[in-house]
C-alpha positions as CSV (number, residue, x, y, z in Angstrom):
1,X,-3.9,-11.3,19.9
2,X,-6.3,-8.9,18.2
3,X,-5.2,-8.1,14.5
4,X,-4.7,-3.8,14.2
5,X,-6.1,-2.6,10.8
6,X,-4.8,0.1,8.8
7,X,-5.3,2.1,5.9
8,X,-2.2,3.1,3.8
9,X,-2.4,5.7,0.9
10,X,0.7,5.9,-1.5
11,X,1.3,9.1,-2.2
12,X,3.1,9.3,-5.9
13,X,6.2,12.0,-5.7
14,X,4.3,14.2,-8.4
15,X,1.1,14.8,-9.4
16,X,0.7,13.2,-12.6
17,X,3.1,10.1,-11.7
18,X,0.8,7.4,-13.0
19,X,0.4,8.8,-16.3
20,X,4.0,10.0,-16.5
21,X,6.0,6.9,-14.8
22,X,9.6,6.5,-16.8
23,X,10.6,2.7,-17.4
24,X,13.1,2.8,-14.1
25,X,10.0,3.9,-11.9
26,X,7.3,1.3,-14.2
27,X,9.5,-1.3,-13.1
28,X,9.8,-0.2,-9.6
29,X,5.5,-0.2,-9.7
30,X,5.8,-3.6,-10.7
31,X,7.7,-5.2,-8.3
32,X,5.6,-2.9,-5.5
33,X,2.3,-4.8,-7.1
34,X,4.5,-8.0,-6.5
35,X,5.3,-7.2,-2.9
36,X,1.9,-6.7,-1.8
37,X,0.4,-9.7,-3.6
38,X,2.5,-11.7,-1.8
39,X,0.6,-10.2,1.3
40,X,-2.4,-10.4,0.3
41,X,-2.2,-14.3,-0.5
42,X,-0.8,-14.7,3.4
43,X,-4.0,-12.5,4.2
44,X,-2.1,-9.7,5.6
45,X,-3.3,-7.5,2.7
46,X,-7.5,-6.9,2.2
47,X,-7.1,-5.0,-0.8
48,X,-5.0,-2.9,-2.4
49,X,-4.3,-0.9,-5.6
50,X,-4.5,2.4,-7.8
51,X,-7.5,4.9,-7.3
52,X,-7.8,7.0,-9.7
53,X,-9.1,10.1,-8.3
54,X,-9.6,13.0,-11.0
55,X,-7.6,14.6,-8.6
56,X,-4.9,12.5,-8.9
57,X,-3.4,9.1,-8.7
58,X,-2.7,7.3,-5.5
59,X,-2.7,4.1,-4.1
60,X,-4.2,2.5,-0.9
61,X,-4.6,-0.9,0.8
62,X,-5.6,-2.3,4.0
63,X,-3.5,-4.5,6.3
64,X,-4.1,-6.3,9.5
65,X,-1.5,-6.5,11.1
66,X,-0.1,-7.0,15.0
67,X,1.2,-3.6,15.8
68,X,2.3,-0.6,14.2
69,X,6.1,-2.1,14.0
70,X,5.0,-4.3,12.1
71,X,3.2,-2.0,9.2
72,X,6.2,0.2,9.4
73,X,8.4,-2.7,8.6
74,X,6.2,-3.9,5.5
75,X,6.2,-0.1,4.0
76,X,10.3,0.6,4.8
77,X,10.8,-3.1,2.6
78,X,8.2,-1.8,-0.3
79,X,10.1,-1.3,-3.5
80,X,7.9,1.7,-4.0
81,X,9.0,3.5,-0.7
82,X,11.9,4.6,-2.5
83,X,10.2,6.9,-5.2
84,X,6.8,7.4,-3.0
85,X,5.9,8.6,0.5
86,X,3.2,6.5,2.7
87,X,0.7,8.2,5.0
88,X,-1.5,5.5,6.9
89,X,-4.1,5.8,9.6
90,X,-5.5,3.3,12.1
91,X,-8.8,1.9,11.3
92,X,-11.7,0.1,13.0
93,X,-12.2,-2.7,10.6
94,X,-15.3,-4.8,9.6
95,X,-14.1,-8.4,9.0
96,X,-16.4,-10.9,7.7
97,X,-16.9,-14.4,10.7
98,X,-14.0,-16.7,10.0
């Protein structure tokens, strides 16, 4: 079966979240990192991490995954789901020949 990609952005629960995070939420970033580097080892994950738009903060990665269950499932168990909201979007990816 085809591999469905997506894009995921993080939204942080305020604006200035990253600069402002208190030690409870720090620790909750951390094991979020931990999460997804677990996926991204397994190759589930492309990339994934903070951009910091002078805007503001957010996060984003790119999974491959086999359907949408599954994507939902992977950002309902993210630590970071419970102090953050996800927005993702289907994608049409470019992989490299295997």
């Amino acid at each position: 079966m085809e591999k469905k990609h997506f894009v995921l952005y993080l939204i942080p629960s305020r604006h200035d979240f990253a600069q402002t995070m208190t030690d409870d939420e720090r620790a909750i970033m951390q094991q979020h990192v931990a999460y997804w580097a677990a996926y991204l080892d397994q190759g589930v994950v492309s990339v994934f991490g903070p951009v910091f738009d002078p805007a503001g903060t957010y996060g984003i990665g790119i999974v491959s995954v086999d359907d949408e269950s599954q994507l939902l499932s992977l950002m309902q168990h993210d630590p970071a789901a419970k102090i953050n909201k996800y927005e993702y979007y289907p994608m049409r990816a470019v992989m490299p020949k295997k």
